[in-house]
Gaussian input, Z-matrix of N, CA and C with variables (Angstrom, degrees):
# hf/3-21g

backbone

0 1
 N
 C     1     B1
 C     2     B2     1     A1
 N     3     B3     2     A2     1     D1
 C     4     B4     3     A3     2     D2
 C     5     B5     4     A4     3     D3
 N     6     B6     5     A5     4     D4
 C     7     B7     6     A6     5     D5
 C     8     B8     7     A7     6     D6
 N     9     B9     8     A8     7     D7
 C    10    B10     9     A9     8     D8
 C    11    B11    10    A10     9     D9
 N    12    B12    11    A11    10    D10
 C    13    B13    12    A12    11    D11
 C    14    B14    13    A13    12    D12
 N    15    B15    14    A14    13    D13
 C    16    B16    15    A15    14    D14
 C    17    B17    16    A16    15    D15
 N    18    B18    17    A17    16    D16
 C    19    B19    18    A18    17    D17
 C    20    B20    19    A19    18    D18
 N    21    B21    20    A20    19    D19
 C    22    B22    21    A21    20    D20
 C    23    B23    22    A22    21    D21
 N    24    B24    23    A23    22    D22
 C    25    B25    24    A24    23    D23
 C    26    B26    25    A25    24    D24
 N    27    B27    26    A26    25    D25
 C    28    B28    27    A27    26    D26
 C    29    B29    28    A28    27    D27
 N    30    B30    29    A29    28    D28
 C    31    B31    30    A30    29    D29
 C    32    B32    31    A31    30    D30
 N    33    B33    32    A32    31    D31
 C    34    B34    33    A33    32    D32
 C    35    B35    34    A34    33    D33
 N    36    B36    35    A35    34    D34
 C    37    B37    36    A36    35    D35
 C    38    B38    37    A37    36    D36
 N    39    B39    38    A38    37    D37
 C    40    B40    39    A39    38    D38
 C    41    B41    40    A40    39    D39
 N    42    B42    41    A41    40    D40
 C    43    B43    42    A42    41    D41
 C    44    B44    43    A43    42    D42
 N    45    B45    44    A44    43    D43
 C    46    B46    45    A45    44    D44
 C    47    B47    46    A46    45    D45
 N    48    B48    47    A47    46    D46
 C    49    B49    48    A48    47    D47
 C    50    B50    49    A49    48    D48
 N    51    B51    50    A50    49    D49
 C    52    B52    51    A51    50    D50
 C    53    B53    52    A52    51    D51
 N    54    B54    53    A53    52    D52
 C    55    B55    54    A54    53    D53
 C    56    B56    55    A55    54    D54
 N    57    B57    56    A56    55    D55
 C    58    B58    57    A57    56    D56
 C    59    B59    58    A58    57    D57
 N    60    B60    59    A59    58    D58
 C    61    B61    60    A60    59    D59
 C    62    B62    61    A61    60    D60
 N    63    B63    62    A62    61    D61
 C    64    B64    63    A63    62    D62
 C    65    B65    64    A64    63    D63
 N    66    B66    65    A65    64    D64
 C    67    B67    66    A66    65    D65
 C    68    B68    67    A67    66    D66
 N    69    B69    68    A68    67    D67
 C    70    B70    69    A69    68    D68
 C    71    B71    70    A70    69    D69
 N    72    B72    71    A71    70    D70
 C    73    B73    72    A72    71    D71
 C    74    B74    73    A73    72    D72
 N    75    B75    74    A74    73    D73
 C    76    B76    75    A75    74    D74
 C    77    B77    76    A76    75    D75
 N    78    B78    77    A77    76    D76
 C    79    B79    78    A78    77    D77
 C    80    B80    79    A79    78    D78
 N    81    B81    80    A80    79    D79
 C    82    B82    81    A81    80    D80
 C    83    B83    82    A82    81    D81
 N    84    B84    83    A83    82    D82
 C    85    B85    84    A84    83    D83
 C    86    B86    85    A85    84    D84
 N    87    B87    86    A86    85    D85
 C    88    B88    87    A87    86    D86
 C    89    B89    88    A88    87    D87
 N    90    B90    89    A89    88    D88
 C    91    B91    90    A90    89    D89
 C    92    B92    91    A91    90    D90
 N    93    B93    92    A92    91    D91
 C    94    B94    93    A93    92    D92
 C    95    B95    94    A94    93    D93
 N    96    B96    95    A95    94    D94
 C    97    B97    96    A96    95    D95
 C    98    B98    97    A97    96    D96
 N    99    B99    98    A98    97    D97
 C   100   B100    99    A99    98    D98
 C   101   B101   100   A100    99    D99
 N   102   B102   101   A101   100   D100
 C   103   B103   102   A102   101   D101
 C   104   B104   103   A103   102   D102
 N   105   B105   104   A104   103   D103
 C   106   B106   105   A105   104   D104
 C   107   B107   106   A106   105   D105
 N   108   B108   107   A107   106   D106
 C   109   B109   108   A108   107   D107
 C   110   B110   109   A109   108   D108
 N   111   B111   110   A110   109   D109
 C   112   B112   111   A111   110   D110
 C   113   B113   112   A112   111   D111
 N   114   B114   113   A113   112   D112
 C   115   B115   114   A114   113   D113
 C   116   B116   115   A115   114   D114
 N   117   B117   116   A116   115   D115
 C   118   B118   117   A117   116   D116
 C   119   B119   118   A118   117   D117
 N   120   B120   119   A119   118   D118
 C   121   B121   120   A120   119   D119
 C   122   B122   121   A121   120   D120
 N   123   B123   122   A122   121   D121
 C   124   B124   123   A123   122   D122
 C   125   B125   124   A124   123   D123
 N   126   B126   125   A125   124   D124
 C   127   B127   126   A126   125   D125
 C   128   B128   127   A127   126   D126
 N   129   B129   128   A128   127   D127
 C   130   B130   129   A129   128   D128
 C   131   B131   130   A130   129   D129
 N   132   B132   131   A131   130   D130
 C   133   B133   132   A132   131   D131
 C   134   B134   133   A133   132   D132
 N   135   B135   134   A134   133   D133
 C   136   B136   135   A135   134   D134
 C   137   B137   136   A136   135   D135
 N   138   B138   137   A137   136   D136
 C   139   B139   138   A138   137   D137
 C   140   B140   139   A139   138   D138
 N   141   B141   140   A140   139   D139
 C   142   B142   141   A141   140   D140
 C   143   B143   142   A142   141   D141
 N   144   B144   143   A143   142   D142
 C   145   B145   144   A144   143   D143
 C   146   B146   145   A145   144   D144
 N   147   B147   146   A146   145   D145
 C   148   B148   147   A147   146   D146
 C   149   B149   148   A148   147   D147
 N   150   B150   149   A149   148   D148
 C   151   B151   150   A150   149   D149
 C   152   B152   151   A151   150   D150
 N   153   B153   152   A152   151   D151
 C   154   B154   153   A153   152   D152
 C   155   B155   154   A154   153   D153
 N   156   B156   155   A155   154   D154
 C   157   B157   156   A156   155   D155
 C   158   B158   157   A157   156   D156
 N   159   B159   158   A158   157   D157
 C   160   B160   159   A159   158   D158
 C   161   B161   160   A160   159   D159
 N   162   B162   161   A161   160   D160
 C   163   B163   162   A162   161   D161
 C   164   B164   163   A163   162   D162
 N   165   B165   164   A164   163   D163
 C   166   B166   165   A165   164   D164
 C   167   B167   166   A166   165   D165
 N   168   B168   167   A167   166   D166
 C   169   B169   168   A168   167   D167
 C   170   B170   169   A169   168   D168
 N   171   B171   170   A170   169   D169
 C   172   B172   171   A171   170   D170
 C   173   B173   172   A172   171   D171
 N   174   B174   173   A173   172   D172
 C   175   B175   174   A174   173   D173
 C   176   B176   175   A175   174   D174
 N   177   B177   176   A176   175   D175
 C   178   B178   177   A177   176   D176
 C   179   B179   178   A178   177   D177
 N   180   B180   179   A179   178   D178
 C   181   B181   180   A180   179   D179
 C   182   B182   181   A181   180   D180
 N   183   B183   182   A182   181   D181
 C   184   B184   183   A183   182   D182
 C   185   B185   184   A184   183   D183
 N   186   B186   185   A185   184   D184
 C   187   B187   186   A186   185   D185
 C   188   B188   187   A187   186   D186
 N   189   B189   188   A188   187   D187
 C   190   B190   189   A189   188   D188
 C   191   B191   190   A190   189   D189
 N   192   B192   191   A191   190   D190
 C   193   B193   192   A192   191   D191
 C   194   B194   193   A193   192   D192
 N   195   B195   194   A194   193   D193
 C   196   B196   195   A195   194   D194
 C   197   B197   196   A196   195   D195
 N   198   B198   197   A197   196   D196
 C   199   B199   198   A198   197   D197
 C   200   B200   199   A199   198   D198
 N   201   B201   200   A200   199   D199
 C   202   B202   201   A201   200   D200
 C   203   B203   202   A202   201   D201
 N   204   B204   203   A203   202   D202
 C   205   B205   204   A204   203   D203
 C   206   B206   205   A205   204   D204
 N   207   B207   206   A206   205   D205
 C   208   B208   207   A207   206   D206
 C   209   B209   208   A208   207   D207
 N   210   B210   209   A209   208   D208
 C   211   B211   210   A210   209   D209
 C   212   B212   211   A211   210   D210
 N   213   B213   212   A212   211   D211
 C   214   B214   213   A213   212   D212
 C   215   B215   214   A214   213   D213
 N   216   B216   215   A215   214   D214
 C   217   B217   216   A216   215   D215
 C   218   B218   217   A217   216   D216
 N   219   B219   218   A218   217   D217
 C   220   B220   219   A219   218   D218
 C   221   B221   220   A220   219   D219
 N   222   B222   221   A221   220   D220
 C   223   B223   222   A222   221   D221
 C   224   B224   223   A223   222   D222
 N   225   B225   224   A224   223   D223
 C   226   B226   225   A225   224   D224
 C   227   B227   226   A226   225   D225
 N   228   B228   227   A227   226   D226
 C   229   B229   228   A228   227   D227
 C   230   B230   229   A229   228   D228
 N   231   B231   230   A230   229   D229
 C   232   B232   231   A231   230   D230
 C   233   B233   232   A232   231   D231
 N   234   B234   233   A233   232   D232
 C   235   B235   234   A234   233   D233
 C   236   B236   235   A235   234   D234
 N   237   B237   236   A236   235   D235
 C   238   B238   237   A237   236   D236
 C   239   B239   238   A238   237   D237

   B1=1.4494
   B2=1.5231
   B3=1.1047
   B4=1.5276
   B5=1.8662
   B6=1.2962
   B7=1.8041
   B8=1.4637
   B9=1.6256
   B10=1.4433
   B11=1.6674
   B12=1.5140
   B13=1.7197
   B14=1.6606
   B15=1.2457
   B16=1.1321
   B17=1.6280
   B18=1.3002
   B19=1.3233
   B20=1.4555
   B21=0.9490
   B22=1.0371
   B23=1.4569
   B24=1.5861
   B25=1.8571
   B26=1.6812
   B27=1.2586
   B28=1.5649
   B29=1.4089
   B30=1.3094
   B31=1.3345
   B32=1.7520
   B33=1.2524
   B34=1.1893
   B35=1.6689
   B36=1.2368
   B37=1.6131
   B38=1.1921
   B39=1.1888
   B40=1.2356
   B41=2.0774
   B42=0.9077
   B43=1.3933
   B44=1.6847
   B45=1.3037
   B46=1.2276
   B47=1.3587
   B48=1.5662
   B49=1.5017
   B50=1.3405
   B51=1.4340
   B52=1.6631
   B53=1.7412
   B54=0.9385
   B55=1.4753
   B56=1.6787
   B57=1.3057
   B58=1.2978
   B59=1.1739
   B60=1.8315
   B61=0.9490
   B62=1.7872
   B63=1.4715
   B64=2.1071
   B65=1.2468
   B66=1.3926
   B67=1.3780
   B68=1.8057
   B69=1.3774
   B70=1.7115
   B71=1.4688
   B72=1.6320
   B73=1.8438
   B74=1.5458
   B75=1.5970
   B76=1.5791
   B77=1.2268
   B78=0.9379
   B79=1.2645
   B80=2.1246
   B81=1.1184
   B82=1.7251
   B83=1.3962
   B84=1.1995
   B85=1.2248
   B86=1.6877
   B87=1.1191
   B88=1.8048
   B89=1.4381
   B90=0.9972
   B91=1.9221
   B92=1.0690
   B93=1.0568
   B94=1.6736
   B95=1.4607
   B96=0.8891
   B97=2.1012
   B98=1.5938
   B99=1.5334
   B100=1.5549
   B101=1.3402
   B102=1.4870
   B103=1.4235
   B104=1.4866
   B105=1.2605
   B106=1.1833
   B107=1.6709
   B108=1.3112
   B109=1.8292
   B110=1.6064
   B111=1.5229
   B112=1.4368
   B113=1.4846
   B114=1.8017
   B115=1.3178
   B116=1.2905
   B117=1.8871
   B118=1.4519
   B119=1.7555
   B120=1.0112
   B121=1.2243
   B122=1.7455
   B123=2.0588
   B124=0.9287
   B125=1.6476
   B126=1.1881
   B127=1.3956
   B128=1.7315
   B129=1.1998
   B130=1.2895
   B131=1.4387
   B132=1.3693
   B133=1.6546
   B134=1.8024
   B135=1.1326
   B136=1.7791
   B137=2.0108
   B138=1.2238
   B139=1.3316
   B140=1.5905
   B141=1.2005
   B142=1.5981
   B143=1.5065
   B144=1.8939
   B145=1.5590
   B146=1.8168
   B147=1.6876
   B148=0.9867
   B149=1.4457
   B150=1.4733
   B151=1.6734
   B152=1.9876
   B153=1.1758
   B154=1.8666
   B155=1.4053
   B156=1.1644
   B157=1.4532
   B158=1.7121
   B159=1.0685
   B160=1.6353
   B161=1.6599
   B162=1.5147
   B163=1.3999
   B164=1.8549
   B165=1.3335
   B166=0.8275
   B167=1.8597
   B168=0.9407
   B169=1.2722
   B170=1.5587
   B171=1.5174
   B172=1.3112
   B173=1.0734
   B174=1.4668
   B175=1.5055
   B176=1.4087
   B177=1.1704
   B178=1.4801
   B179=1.6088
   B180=1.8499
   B181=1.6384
   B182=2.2760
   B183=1.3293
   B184=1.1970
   B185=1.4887
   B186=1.5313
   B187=1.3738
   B188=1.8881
   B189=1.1128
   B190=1.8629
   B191=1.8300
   B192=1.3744
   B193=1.2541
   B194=1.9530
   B195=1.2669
   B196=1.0996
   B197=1.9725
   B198=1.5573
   B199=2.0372
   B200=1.3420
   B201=1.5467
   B202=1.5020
   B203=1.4236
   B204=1.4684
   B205=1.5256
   B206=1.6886
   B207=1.6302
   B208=1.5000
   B209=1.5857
   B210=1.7289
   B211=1.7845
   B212=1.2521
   B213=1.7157
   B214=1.6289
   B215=2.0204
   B216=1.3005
   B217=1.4316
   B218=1.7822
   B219=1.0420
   B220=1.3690
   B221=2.1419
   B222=1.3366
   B223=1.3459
   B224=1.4936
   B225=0.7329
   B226=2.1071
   B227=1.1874
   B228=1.3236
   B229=1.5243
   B230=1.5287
   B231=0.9976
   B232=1.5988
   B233=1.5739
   B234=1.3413
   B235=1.6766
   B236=1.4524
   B237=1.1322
   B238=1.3573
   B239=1.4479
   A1=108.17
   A2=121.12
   A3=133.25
   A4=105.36
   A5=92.43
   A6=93.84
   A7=110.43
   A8=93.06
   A9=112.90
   A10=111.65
   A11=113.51
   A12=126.40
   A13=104.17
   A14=116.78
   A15=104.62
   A16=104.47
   A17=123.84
   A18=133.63
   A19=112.11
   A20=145.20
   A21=157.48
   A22=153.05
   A23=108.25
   A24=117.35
   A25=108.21
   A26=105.09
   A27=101.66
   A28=110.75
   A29=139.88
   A30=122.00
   A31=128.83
   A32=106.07
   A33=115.04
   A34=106.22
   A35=112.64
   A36=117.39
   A37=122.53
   A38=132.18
   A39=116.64
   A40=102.87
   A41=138.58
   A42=142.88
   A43=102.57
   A44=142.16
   A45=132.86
   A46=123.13
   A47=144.18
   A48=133.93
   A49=105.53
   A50=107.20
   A51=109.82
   A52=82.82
   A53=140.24
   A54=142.41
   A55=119.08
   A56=133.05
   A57=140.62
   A58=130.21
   A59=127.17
   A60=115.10
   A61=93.19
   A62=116.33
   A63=107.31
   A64=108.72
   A65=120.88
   A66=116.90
   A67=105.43
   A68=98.69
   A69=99.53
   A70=100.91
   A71=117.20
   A72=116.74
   A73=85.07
   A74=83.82
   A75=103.95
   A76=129.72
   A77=131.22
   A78=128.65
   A79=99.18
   A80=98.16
   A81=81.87
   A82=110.14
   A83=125.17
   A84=139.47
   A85=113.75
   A86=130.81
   A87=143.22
   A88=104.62
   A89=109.59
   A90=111.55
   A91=119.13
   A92=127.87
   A93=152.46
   A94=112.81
   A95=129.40
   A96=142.09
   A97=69.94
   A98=95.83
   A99=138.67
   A100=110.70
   A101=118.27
   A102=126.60
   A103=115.50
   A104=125.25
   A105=129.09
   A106=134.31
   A107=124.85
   A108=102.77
   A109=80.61
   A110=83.44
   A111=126.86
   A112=96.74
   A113=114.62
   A114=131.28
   A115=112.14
   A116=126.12
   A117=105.29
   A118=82.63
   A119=113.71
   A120=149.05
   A121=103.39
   A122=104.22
   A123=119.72
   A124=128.45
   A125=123.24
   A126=130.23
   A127=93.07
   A128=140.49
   A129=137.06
   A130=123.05
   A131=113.63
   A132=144.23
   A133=99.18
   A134=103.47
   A135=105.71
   A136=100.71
   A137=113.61
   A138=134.92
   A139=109.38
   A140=87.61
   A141=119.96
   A142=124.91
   A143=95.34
   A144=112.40
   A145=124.91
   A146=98.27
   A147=141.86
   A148=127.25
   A149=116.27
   A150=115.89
   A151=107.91
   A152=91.78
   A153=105.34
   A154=110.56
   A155=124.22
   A156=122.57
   A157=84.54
   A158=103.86
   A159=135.32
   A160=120.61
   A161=98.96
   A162=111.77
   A163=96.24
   A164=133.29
   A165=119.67
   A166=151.33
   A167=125.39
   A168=117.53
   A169=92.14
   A170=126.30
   A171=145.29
   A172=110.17
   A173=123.13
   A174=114.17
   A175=124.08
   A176=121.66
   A177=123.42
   A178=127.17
   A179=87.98
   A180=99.39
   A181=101.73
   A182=105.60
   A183=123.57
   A184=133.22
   A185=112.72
   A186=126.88
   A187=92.39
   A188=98.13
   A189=117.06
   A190=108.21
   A191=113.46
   A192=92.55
   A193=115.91
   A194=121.26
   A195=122.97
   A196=121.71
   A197=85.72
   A198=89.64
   A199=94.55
   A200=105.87
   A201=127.47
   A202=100.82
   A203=110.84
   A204=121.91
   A205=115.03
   A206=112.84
   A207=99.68
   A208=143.53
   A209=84.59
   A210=104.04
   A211=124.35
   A212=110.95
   A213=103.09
   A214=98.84
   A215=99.90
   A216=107.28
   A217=99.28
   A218=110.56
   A219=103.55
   A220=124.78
   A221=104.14
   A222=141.12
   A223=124.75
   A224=116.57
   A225=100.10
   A226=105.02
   A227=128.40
   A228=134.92
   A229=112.88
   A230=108.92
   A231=119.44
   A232=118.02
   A233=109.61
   A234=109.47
   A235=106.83
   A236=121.81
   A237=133.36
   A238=114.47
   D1=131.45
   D2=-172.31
   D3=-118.45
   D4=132.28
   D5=164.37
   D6=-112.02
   D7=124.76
   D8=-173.84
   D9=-86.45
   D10=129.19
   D11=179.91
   D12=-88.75
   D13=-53.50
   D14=-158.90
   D15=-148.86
   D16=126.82
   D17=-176.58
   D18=-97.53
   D19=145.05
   D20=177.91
   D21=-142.61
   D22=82.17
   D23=-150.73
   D24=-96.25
   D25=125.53
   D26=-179.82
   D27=-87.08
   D28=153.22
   D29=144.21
   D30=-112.50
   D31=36.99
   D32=179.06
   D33=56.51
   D34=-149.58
   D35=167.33
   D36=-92.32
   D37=58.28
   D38=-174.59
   D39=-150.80
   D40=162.34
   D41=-160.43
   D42=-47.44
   D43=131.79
   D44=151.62
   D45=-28.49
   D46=143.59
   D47=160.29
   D48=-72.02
   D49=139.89
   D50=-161.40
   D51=-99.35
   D52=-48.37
   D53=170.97
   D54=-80.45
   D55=132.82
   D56=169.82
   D57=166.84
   D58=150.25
   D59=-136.62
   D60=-126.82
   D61=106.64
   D62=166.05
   D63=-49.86
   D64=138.56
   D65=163.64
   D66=-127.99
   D67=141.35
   D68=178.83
   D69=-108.17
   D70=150.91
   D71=154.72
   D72=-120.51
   D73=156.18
   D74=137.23
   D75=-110.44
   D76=33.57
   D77=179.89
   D78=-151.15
   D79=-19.42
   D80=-172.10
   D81=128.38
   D82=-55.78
   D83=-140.99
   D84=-128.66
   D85=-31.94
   D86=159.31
   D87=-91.63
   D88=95.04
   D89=153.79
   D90=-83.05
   D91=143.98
   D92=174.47
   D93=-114.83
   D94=151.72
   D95=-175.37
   D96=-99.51
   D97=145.61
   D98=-163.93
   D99=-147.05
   D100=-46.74
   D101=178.27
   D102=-151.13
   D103=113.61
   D104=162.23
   D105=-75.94
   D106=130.79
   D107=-175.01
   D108=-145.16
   D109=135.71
   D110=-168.36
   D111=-119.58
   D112=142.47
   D113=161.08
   D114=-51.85
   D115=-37.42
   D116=-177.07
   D117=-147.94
   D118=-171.91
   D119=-173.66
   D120=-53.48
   D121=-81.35
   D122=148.80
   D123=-8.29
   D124=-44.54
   D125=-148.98
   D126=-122.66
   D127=-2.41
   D128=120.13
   D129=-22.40
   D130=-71.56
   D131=173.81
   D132=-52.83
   D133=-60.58
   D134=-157.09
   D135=-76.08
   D136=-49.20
   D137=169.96
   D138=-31.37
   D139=-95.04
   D140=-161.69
   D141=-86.63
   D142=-19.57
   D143=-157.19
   D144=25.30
   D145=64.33
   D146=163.76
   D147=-106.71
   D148=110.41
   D149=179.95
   D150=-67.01
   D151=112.54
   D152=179.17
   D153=-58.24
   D154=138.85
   D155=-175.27
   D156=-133.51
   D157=146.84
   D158=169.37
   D159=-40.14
   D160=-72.75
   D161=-177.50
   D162=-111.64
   D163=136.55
   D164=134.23
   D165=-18.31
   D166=88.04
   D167=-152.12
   D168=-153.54
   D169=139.31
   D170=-173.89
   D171=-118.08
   D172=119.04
   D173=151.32
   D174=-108.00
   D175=-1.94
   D176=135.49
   D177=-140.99
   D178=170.61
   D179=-153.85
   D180=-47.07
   D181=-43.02
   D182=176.30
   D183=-63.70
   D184=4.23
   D185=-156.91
   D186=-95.30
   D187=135.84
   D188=178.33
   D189=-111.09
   D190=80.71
   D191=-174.43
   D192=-103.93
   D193=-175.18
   D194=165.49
   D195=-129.57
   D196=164.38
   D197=-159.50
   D198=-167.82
   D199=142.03
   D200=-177.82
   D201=-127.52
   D202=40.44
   D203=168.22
   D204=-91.11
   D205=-37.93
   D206=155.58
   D207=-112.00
   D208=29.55
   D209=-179.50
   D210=-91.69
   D211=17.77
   D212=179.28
   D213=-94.23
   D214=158.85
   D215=-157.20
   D216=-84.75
   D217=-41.39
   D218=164.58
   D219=-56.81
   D220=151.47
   D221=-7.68
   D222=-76.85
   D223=165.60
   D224=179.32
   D225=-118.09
   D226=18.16
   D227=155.79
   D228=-72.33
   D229=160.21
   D230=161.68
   D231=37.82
   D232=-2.38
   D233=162.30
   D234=72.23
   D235=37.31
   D236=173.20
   D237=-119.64

């Protein structure tokens, strides 16, 4: 079992996905939603029916949350 710091999704050049879902296993083979990102706030709730929190932040190992902190489509440079 590994604890993960920092994730990191490129999208090449092309628009950010304003909707999408992290999924973690432990084992390989069963995924579970880990992180949800929603276009707005709203769409946390309507989506996923997930309460949106601001910053990413865990208070437990088991917690599935959602955030429209990296769903704006800009910049479309450099895939960051």
């Amino acid at each position: 079992v590994y604890q993960i710091e920092n994730v990191i999704v490129k999208a090449a050049n092309s628009p950010r996905p304003a909707a999408w879902v992290l999924e973690r296993s432990v084992d390989g083979e069963e995924f579970r939603p880990w992180q949800y990102h929603a276009p707005s706030d709203e769409e946390c709730w309507s989506r996923y029916s997930v309460p949106p929190v601001s910053k990413p932040i865990y208070i437990s190992d088991d917690e599935v949350i959602c955030t429209s902190m990296y769903s704006r489509q800009t910049p479309m440079e450099n895939g960051e």
